[in-house]
N, C-alpha and C positions, 0 to 999 in steps of 0.2 A: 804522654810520650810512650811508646815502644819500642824494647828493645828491639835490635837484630839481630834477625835470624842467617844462619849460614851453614846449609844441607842437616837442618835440625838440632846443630848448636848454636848459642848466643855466641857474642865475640866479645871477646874483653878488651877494653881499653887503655889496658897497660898501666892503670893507675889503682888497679884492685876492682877497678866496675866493669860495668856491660855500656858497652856503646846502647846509645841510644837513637831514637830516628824522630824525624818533624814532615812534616805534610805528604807525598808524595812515598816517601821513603818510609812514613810508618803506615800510610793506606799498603804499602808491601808488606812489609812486615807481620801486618793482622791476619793478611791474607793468608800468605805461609805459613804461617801458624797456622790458621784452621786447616790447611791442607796436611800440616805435621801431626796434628793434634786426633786420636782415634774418637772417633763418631761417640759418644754415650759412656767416655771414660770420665768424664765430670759428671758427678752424679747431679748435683745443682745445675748444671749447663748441659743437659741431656740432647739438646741439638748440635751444638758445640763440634767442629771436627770433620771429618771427612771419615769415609767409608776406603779409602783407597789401600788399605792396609788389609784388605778383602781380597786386592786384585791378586796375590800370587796362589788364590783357593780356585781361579777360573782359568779356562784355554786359554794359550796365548794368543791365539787370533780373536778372542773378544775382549782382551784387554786394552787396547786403545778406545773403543768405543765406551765402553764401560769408567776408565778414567775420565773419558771428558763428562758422562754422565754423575760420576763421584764430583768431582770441579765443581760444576755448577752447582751442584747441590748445597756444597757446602762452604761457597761464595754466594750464595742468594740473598745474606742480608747484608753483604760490605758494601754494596754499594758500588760495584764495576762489571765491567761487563768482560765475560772469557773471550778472549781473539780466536786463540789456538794452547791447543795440551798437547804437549810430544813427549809420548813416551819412550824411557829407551832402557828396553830388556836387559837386566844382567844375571843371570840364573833366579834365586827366587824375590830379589829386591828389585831395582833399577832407579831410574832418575827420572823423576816429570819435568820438565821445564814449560811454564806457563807464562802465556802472554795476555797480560790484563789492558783495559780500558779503563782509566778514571781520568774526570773532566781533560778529555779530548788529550790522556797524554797515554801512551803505551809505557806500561811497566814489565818487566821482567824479571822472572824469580823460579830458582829450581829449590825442588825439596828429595831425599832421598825417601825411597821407601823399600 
């Protein structure tokens, strides 16, 4: 089981724990995670992560391209496929919201950065 994620923090369930997730809801969860999680900060998990914490060192006009290029990268072994990455600029952080493919159902999940 995976907890959930929500804009980079777990949610707590009110009884001292973290919610948890089962099928669908944790293939999201894995996902945002590797999208939350910085590329090469797990020194054992050296692939682990995404690069998108990179985007506010580049143009903004090659940041969109550039996120959905970090996306897949670092969704290539979960097991779904990217729909769409929409980024949306807030000075030097912003919000990705991504739409995933797994077995034929669209999932939706944003992460800050």
């Amino acid at each position: 089981m995976e907890r959930i994620l929500n804009h980079g923090d777990y949610i707590p369930d009110g009884g001292g724990g973290l919610l948890s997730a089962g099928g669908r809801e944790e293939v999201l969860a894995r996902a945002l995670f590797r999208l939350a999680a910085r590329r090469g900060a797990l020194p054992f998990l050296p692939g682990l992560g995404s690069r998108l914490y990179q985007l506010s060192r580049e143009k903004p006009s090659a940041r969109q391209a550039l996120a959905e290029q970090y996306v897949a990268e670092a969704l290539g072994e979960e097991g779904v496929s990217v729909q769409s990455v929409e980024l949306q600029q807030q000075g030097e952080g912003g919000l990705l919201t991504v739409k995933l493919l797994w077995q034929g159902e669209i999932l939706t999940g944003q992460v800050k950065l």
